[in-house]
C-alpha positions in Angstrom: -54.6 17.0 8.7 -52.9 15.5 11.8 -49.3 14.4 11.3 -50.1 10.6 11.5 -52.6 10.8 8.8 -49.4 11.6 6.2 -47.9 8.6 4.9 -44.2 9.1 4.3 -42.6 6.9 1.6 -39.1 6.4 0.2 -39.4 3.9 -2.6 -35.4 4.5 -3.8 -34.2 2.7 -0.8 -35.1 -0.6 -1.9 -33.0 -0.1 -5.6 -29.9 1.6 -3.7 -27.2 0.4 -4.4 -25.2 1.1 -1.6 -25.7 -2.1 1.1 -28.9 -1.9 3.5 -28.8 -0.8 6.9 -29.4 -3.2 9.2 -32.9 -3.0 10.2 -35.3 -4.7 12.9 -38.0 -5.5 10.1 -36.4 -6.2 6.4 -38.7 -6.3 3.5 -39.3 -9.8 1.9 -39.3 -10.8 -1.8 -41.6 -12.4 -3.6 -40.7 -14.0 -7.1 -43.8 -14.7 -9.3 -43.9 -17.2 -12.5 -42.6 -14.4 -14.6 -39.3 -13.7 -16.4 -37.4 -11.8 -15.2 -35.9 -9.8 -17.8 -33.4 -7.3 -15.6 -30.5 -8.8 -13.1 -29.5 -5.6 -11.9 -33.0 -4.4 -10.6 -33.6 -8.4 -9.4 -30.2 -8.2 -7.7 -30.9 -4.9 -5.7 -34.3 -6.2 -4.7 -32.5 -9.5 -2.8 -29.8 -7.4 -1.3 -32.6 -5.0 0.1 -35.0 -8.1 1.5 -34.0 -10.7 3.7 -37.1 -13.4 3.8 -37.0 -14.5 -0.4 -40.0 -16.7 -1.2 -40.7 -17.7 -4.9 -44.2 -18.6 -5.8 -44.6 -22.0 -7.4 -43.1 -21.8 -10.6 -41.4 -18.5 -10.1 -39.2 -20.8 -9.0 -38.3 -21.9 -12.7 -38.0 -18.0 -13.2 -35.2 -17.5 -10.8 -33.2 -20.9 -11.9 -33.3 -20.3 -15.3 -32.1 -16.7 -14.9 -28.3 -18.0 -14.6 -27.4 -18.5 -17.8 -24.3 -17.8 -19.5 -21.9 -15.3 -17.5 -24.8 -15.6 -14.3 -24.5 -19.3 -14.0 -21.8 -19.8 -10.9 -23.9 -17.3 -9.6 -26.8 -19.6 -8.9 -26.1 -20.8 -5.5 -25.5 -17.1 -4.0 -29.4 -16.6 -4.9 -30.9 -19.9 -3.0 -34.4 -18.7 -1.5 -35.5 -19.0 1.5 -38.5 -21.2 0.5 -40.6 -22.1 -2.5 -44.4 -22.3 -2.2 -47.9 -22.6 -4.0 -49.6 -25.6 -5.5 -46.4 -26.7 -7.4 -48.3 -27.5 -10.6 -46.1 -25.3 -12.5 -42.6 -26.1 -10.4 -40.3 -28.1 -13.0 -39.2 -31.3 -11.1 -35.4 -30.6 -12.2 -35.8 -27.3 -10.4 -37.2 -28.9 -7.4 -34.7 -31.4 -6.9 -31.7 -28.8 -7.3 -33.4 -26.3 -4.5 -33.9 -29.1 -1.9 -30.5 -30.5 -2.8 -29.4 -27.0 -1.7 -31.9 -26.9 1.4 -34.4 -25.1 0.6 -38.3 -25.5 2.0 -40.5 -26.7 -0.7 -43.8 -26.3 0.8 -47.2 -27.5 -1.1 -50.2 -25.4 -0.8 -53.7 -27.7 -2.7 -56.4 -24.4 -1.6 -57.8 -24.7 -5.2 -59.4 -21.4 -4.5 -56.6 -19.1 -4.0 -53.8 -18.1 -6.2 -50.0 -18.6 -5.9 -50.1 -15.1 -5.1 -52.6 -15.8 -2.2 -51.1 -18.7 -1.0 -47.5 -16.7 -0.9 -48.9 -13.9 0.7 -50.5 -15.8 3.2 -47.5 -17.8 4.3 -45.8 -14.2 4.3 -48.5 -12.6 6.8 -48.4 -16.0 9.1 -44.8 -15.6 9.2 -44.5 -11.7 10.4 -47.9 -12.1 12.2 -48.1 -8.7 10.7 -48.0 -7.1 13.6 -45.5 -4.1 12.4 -45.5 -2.2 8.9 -44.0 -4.8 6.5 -42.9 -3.8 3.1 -43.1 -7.0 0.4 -41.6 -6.3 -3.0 -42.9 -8.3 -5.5 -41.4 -9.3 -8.9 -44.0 -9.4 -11.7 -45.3 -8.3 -14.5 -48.4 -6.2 -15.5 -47.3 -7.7 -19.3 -48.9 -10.9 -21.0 -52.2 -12.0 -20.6 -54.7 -8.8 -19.3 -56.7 -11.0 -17.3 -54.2 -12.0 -15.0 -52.8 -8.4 -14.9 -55.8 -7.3 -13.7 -55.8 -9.8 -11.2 -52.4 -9.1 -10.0 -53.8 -5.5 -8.9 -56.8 -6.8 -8.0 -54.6 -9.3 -5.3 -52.3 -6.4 -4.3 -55.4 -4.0 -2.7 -57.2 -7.5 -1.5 -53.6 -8.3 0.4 -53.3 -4.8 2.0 -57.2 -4.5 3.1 -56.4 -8.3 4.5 -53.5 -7.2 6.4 -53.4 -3.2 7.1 -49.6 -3.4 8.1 -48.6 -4.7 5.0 -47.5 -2.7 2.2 -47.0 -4.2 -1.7 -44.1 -2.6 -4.4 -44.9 -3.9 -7.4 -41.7 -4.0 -10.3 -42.7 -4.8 -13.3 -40.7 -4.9 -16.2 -40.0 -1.1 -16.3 -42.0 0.0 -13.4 -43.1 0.6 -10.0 -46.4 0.5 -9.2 -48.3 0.5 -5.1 -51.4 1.5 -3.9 -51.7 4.8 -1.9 -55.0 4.8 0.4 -57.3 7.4 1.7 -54.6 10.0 2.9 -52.2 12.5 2.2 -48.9 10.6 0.8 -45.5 12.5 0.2 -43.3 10.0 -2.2 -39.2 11.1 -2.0 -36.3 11.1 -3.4 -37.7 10.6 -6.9 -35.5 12.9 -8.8 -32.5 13.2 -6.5 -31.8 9.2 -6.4 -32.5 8.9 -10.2 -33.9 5.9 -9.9 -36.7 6.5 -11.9 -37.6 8.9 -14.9 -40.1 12.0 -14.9 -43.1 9.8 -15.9 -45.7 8.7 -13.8 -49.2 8.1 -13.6 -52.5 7.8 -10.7 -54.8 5.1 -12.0 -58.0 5.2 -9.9 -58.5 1.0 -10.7 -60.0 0.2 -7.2 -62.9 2.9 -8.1 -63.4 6.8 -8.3 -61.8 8.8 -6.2 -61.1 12.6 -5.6 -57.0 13.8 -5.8 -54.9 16.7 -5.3 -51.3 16.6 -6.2 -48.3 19.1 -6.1 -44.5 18.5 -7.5 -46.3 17.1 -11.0 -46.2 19.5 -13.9 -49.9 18.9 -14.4 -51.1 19.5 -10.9 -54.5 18.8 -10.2 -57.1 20.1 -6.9 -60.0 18.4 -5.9 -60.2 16.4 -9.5 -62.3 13.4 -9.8 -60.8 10.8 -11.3 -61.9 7.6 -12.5 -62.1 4.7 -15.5 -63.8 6.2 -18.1 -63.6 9.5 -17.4 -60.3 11.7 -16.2 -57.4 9.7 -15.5 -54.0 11.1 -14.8 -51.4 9.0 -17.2 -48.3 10.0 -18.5 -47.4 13.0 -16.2 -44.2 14.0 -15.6 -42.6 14.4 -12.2 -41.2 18.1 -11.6 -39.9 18.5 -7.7 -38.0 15.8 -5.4 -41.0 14.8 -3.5 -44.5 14.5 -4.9 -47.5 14.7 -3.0 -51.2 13.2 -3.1 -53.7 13.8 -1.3 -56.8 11.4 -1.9 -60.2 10.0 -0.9 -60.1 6.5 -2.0 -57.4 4.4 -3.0 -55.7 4.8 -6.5 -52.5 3.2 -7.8 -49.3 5.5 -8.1 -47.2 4.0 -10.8 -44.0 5.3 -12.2 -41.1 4.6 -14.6 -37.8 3.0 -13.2 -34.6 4.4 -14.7 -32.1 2.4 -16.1 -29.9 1.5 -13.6 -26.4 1.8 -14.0 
């Protein structure tokens, strides 16, 4: 396998807590309607990104986070615009972002998402021209339907645009899609950022993996719904690696930060 067909990845550099470098191509953020249930991981996330765009009423979401001991913290997390159809935007929470100049932009395509219309205005803006990381803060929680969906919009978004690449954090998770390639994921014990379990879903279709640095290693396994699936193994080396024909969804737990 040539050296360009490995895909390097370093997912602890986006919860660090230490301040970013300065790079030429920051990741954005992108705040769905979905609580959001941990500061400390959101707060990372926004120190790690530079272009913050919430998606229609994730708008609400990030408002109605500064309560209590967060509230004078409001106007230090002002993003950089709000966007989608606006049918779920409060008009409260309108009026106090564009009172503190921030873009309100209305997209009416009744046959896209908030997610699509975000991640469109996100690929006009870098012309996706470079590798572009988006971290996106969801949920997989809630209704299945529009779980599903989420993952289904992820895979649609990086076939769309080959440059991009989505980190999903959910509620206790990290979850991204690795494609047909040999990937070597680091740092996941050293940072400890993240716990020992972890799991390859093959939810875009079958596919055949090999891993090492996983305490049930597999070789050549097929995988796919309904039949094997790796869930809840258990990380065992610094670096894990997968090989794989098709794409299949890495997903692991985050660690409590503290």
């Amino acid at each position: 396998m040539d050296a360009d067909e490995i895909c390097d990845l370093d997912p602890s550099v986006f919860l660090a807590a230490n301040d970013p470098e300065r790079s030429a191509n920051p990741p954005d953020l992108l705040i769905l309607n979905q609580p959001i249930t941990d500061f400390a991981t959101f707060s990372r996330l926004w120190k790690h990104s530079q272009y913050r765009i919430c998606a229609d009423g994730g708008a609400n979401r990030l408002h109605d986070m500064f309560v209590g001991e967060l509230e004078g913290q409001r106007e230090n997390f002002l993003p950089s615009i709000i966007h989608g159809d606006l049918d779920s935007l409060r008009d409260d929470i309108r009026a106090y972002y564009e009172l503190h100049g921030v873009e309100v932009l209305r997209d009416g395509d009744q046959y896209s998402t908030d997610f699509g219309k975000t991640m469109s205005k996100i690929s006009e803006r870098d012309n996706a021209t470079s590798q572009k990381d988006v971290l996106i803060l969801g949920t997989l929680a809630g209704r299945v339907d529009q779980g599903l969906g989420l993952l289904h919009e992820m895979t649609r978004e990086e076939n769309k645009h080959p440059n991009l690449r989505l980190w999903l954090f959910s509620e206790s998770s990290l979850s991204f899609i690795l494609r047909s390639k040999r990937t070597v994921v680091r740092n996941l014990q050293s940072s400890k950022l993240f716990t020992e379990n972890l799991g390859l879903l093959p939810v875009y279709g079958p596919a055949t993996i090999s891993t090492t640095g996983l305490e049930w290693d597999v070789k050549d396994w097929f995988t796919q719904i309904g039949g094997q699936v790796s869930t809840s193994n258990h990380v065992k080396t610094d670096d894990v690696q997968v090989d794989t024909d098709g794409p299949i969804l890495f997903t692991i737990e985050r660690a409590p930060l503290l």
